[in-house]
N, C-alpha and C positions, 0 to 999 in steps of 0.2 A: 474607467475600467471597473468592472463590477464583478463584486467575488461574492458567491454563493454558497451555506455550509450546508453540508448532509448527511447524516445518518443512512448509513443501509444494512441492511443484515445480509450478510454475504457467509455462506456456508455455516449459517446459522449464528456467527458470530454480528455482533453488533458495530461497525467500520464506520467511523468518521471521515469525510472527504470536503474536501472542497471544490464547487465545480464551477467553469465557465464555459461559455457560451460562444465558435465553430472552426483549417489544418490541425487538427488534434494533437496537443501536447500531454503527454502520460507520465506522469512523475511517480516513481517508486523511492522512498526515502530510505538511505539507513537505516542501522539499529542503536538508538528509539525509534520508531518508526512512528513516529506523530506528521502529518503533513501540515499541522497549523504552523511550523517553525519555518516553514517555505514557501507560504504563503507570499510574502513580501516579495519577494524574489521571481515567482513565476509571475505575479499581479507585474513586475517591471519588466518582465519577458514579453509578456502579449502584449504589453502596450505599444513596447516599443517595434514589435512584428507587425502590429497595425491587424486593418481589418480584415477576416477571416480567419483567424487563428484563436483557438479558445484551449485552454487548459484544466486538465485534471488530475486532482491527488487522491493519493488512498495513504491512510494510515495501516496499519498492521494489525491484524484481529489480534485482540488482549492487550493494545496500545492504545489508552486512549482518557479520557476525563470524569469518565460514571463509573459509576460503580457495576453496573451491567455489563458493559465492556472490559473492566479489567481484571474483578476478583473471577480470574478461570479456577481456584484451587476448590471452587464450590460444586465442579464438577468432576473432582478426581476419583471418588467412587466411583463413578460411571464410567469412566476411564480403566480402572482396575480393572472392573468386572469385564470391559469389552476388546480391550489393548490389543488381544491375541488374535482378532478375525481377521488383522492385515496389518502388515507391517509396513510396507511402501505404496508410492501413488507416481506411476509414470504413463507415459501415453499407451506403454504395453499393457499396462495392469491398472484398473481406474477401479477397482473394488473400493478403495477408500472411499473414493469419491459416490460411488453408488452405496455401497455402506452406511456415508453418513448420512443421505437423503431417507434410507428405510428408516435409519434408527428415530430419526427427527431430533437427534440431542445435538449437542456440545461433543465432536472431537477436540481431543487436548492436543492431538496432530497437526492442528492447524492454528493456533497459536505459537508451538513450543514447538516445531521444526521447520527445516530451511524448505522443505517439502512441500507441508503443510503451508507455509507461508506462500507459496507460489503456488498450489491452488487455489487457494484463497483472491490474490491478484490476476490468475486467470479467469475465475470467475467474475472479477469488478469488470475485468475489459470485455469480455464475452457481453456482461451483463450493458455495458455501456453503449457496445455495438446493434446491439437489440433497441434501445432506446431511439438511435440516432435513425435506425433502418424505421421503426413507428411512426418517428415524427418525420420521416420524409416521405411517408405512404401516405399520413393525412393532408401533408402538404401537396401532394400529386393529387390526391381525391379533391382537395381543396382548389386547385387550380385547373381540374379537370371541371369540374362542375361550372366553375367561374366562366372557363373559356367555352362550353355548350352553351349557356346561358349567354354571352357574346355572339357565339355565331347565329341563333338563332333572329338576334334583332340586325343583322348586319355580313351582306355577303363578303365581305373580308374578313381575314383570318390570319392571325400569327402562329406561328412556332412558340409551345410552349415550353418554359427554362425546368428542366426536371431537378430534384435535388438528387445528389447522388444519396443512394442508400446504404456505403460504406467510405467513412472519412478515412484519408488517410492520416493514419500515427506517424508520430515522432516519439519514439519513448524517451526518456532521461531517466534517471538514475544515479543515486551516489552510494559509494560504499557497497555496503552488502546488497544492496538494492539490484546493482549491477548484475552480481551474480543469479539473482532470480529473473532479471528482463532476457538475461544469457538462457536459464533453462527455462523459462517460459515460450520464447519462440524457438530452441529447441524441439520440446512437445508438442507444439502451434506448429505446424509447419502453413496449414491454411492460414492463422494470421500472421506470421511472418512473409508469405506469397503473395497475399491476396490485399493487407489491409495494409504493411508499413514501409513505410519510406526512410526514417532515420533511426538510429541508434548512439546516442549521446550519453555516456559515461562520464561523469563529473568523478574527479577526485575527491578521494583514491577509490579507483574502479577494482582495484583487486584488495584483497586480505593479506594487512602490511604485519609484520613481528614489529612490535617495540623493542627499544632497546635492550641489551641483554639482563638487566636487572631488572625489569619492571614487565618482560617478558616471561620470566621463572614463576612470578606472581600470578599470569594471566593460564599458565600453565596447569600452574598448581590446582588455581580455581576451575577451568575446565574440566580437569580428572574427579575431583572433587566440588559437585556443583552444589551439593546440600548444605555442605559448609559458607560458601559465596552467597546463596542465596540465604540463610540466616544472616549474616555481616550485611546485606546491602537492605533487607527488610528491615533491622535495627536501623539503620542510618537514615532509612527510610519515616520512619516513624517519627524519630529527632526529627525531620524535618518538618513533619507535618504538626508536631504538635510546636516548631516552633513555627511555622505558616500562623496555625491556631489563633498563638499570641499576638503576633506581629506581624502581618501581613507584609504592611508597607517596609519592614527591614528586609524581609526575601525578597522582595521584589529591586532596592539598593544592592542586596547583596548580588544579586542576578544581575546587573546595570552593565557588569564586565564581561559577561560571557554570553548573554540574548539580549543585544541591544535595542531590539522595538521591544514596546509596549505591551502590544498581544502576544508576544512568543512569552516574555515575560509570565503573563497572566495565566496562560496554556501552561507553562512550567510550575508554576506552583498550584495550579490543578492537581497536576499528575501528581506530584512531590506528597500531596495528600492521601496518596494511595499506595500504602507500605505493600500493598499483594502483585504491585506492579513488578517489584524487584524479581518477582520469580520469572512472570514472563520476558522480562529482560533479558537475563541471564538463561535462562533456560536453553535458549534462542542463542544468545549470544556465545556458549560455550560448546556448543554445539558447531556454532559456526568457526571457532580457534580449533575442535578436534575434529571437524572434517572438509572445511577447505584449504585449498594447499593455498601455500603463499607467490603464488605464478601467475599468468594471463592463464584464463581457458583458450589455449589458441584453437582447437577445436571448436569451439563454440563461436569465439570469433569470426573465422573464416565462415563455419555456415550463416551466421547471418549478412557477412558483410558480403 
């Protein structure tokens, strides 16, 4: 089984993926939304699905290992100055989405909202199906040429095998992840009709409360995100400058709660990037003040 990593810039932002190679598996992670920590796990899905099945992650624009990818706050002037030309991005109203293409910058909407976040993922998969539709035009040209080239030395003739020029998906998704494969084929109704097949909801598929005392906390910090996001950049910081020190003890100290190696090595990547804590949280609180804590059964049924 072979895992491939990749960079792409997807609505300007800069999106780490990992990609394999052909019934298409689409994983959308939670929030963190890093898809290196899943890696392991989809690598032991396709394998054991066998052959014709290949899989793809997207991490979350402003999630991720460089510093190009995650310091967004380097873009908030241009955010100020532009915040006001659209507020939302639905199938009715895509001004954002045409917006961010004139401007050529960094919207802060598509890191730091649940929105943004999901154009951002309809653009990987649009983006992905373009690919797939390419490489299976040069393989028809490729096979067309091959069999002219054939029939010419030889009056027999086959039937030639076409590639299909749209795979069918399987999405997956965990956690918040959920909720954006929900309003992504939503707004898709072409690729929910045309391109997928399954929809796989890993737990927890919905947006759970914690307990009532650790849930006041979560509260608190949502109404109040500037305060949370100062608290988790400090903590932030401690960790990276104790990365700095001692690598090999973050990495002991992580032994308990990212058991492989590279997830490991990805986590103290990130951990070195105190400006993450914003997009985290930003995102994250965001997500405590305005999803309810239910099934979207609307959303359910139309896809299912």
């Amino acid at each position: 089984v072979e895992v491939r990593y990749q960079v792409e810039t997807i609505l300007s932002w800069p999106t780490c993926y990992r990609r394999r190679f052909l019934f298409v598996l689409l994983f959308i992670p939670g929030n963190p939304g890093l898809c290196g920590w899943y890696v392991p796990l989809m690598r032991q899905l396709v394998a054991a699905l066998g052959t014709g099945y290949a899989a793809h992650l997207c991490s979350y624009a402003g999630h991720g290992t460089t510093e190009d990818a995650v310091n967004v706050e380097k873009h908030i002037d241009y955010y100020k100055k532009h915040r006001n030309h659209t507020t939302t991005a639905n199938h009715n109203d895509d001004t954002a989405y045409q917006y961010h293409h004139q401007q050529k910058q960094r919207d802060l909407r598509i890191p730091w909202t649940i929105n943004g976040q999901v154009l951002h993922k309809m653009e990987w998969v649009i983006g992905l199906l373009k690919q797939y539709k390419n490489k299976s035009q040069q393989s028809n040209n490729h096979q067309s040429h091959h069999h002219d080239e054939s029939s010419s030395s030889s009056s027999s003739s086959s039937k030639r095998t076409l590639s299909p020029t749209r795979p069918r998906l399987i999405f997956c998704s965990h956690s918040i992840g959920s909720h954006m494969v929900n309003r992504m084929l939503m707004l898709s109704p072409n690729l929910l009709l045309r391109s997928t097949d399954l929809v796989l909801h890993w737990m927890p598929f919905i947006r759970m409360d914690a307990p009532w005392f650790q849930q006041i906390r979560l509260d608190t910090a949502a109404h109040h995100p500037t305060m949370a996001v100062g608290v988790v950049k400090t903590a932030l910081r401690f960790f990276h400058n104790m990365a700095g020190k001692d690598e090999d003890t973050m990495n002991h100290w992580l032994e308990q709660t990212v058991p492989d190696e590279e997830g490991r090595e990805l986590t103290v990547q990130l951990l070195k990037h105190s400006t993450f804590g914003r997009n985290f949280l930003e995102l994250g609180t965001e997500e405590i003040r305005e999803v309810p804590v239910v099934p979207d059964l609307p959303a359910i049924r139309h896809i299912t």
